[in-house]
GURO-932925 format. One line per field, with one value per residue (C-alpha): chain; y, z, x; residue number from 1. Coordinates in Angstrom, 3 decimals. Example, Ala and Ser with C-alpha at 12.3 -4.5 7.8 and 13.67 -1.06 7.14 Angstrom:
kette: A/A $
c2: -4.500/-1.060 $
c3: 7.800/7.140 $
c1: 12.300/13.670 $
nr: 1/2 $
//
This chain:
kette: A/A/A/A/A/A/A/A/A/A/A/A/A/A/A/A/A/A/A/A/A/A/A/A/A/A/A/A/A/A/A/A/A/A/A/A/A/A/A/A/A/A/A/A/A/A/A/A/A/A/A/A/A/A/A/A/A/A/A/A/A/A/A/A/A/A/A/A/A/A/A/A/A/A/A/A/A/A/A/A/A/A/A/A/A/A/A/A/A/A/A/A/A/A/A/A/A/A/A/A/A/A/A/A/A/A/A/A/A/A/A/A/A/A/A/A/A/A/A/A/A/A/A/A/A/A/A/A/A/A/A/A/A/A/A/A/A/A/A/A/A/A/A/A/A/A/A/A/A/A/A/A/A/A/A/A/A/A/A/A/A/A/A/A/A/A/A/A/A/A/A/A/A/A/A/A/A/A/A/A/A/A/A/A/A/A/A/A/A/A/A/A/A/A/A/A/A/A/A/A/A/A/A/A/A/A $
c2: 19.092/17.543/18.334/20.333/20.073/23.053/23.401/24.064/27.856/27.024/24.765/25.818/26.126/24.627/27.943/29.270/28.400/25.935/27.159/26.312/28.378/31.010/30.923/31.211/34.780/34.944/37.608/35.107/33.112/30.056/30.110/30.022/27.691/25.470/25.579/25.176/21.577/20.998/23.394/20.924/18.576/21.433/21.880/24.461/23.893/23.495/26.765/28.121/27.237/29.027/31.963/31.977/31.008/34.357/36.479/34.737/36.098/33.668/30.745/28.669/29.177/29.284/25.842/24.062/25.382/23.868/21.175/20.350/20.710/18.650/15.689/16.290/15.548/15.861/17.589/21.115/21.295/21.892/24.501/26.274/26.078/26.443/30.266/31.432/29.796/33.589/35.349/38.156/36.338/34.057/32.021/31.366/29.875/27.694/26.748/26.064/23.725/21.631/21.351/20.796/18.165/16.139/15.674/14.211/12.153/14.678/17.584/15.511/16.417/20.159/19.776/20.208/23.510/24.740/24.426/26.202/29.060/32.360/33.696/32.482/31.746/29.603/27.480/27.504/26.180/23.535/22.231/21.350/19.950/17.419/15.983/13.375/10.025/9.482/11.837/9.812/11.523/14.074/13.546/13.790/17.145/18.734/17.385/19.606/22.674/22.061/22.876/25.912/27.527/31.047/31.615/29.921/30.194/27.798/25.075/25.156/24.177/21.892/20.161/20.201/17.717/15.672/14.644/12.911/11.501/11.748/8.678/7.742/9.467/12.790/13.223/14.350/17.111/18.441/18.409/20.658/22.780/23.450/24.882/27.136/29.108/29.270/32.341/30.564/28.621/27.749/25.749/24.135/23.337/21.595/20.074/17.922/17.188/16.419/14.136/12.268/11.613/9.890/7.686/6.662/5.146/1.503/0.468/-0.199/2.666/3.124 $
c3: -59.697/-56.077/-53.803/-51.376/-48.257/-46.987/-43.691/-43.221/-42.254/-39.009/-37.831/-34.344/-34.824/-32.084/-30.746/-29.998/-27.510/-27.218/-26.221/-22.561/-22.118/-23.603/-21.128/-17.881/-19.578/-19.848/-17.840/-17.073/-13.492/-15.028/-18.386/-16.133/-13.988/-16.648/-18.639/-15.544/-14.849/-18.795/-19.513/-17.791/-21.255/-23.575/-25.137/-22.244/-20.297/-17.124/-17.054/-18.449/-15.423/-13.137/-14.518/-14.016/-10.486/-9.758/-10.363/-10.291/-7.159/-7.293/-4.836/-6.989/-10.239/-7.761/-6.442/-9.839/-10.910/-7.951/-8.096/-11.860/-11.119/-7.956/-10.244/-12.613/-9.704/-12.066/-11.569/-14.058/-12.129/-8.811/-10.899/-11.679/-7.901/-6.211/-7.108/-4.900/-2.163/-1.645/-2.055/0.044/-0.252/3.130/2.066/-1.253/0.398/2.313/-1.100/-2.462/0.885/0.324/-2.994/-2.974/0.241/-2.290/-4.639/-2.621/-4.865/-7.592/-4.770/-2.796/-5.358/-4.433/-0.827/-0.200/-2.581/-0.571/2.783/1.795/0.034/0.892/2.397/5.990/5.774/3.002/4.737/7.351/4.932/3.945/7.413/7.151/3.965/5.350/7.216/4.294/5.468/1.370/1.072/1.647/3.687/4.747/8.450/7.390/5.943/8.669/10.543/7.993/8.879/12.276/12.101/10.231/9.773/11.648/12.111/15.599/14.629/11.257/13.642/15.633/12.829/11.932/15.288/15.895/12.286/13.464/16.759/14.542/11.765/13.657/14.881/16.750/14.425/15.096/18.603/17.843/15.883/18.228/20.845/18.785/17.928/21.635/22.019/19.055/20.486/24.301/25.033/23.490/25.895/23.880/21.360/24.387/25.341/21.858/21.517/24.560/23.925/20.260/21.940/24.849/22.047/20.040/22.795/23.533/20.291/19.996/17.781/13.784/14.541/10.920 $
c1: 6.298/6.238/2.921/3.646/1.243/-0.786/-2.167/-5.889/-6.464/-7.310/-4.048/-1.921/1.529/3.498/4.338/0.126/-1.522/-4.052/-7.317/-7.236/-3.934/-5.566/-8.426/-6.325/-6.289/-9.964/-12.341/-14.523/-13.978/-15.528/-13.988/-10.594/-11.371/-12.363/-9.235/-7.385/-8.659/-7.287/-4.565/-1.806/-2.326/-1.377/1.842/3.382/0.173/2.356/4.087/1.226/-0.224/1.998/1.616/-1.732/-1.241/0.724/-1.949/-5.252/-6.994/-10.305/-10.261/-11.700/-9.963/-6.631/-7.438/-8.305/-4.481/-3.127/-5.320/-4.007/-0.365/-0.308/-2.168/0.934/3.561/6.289/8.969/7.808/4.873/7.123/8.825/5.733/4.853/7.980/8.395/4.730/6.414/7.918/4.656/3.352/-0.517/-0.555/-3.568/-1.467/1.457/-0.162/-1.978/1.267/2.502/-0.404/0.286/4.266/2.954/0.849/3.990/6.890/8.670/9.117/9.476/12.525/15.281/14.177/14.701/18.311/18.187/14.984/16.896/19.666/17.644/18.634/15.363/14.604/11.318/11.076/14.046/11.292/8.404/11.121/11.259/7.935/8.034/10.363/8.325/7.109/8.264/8.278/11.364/14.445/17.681/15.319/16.468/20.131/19.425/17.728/20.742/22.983/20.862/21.339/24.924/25.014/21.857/22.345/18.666/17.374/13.894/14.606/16.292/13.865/11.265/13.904/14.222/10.161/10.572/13.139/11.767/8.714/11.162/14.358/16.553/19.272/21.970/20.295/21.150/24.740/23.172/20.531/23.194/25.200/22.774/21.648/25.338/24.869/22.398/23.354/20.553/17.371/15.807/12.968/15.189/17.060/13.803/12.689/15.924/15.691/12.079/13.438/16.220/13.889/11.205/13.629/15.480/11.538/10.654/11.828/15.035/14.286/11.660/10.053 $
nr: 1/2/3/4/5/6/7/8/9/10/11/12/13/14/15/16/17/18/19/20/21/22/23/24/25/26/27/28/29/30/31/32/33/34/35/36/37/38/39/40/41/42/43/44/45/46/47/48/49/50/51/52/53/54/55/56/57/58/59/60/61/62/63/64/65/66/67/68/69/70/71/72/73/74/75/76/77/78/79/80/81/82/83/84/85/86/87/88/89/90/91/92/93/94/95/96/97/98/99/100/101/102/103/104/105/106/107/108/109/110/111/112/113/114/115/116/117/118/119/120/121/122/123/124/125/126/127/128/129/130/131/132/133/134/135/136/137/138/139/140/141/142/143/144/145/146/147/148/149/150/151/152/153/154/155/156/157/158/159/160/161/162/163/164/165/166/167/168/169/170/171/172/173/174/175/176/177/178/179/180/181/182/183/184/185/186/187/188/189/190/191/192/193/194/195/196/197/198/199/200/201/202/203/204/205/206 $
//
């Protein structure tokens, strides 16, 4: 008769959580914050830890989570950010920019998505998060925006980036946008201090 192996009483199936997960839930503020400086090495520890992030309401607990993902900088731990970008709590997006700001690399194949995104404002926040000289083409798609984005507030965030990362090939697209919105002189103002601040910086600028 073949042995068949038994596992002790107290083994986790793949599907439980592992303890830290299961003190994100906890009542206790330092139990949490505790498993959220561990819970990102747990089977689903990532997610895990996004869920927490939606409704965790202590600073501290809130910035170990973010703390923990952004040390992750892979690209599931911009998924489990990503989503609070859209949240009604001010102090928590801002969290979240940090946070996105201290993973550029795995937050770059994000961008073009994120400046496209249906809601205005977080096209907005994307502007900003462009401004990471480690995200490659990021001038070329705030040039995109430029010519189709039907919100002048958003281009304008888009044009403030561009005149610190913008070159040369930009200038076509700031001069279109000035003509899209005819009526707004404060973006016909920031495109020509876009397009003076760029003709000032030397060639090969970095």
């Amino acid at each position: 008769m073949p042995l068949i192996r038994k596992d002790p009483p107290d083994a986790i199936s793949p599907e439980s959580p592992g303890p830290a997960i299961a003190d994100l839930a906890s009542a206790s503020a330092d139990r949490r914050w505790a498993a959220a400086r561990t819970a990102a090495s747990e089977p689903g520890g990532i997610a895990a830890l996004g869920r927490a992030l939606a409704v965790e309401a202590n600073p501290r607990v809130r910035e170990a989570i973010l703390t923990a993902l952004a040390r992750r900088g892979s690209a599931e731990a911009v998924d489990a950010v990503l989503p609070h970008l859209r949240s009604d709590d001010a102090g928590l997006r801002t969290a979240v920019l940090d946070t996105l700001r201290a993973m550029p690399l795995a937050l770059a194949p994000y961008l073009a998505g994120l400046l496209r995104d249906r809601d205005a404002d977080v096209r907005l926040l994307a502007c900003d998060l462009a401004r990471d000289p480690a995200i490659a083409g990021a001038a070329d798609l705030l040039c995109d925006l430029l010519a189709r984005d039907p919100s002048a507030n958003v281009c304008a965030a888009a044009v403030e980036v561009l005149a610190e990362i913008g070159e040369a090939a930009a200038l076509p697209a700031l001069a279109h946008c000035a003509t899209r919105f005819p009526v707004d002189p404060f973006l016909a103002f920031a495109v020509e201090m876009a397009t003076q601040r760029i003709l000032s910086q030397p060639l090969g600028r970095p």
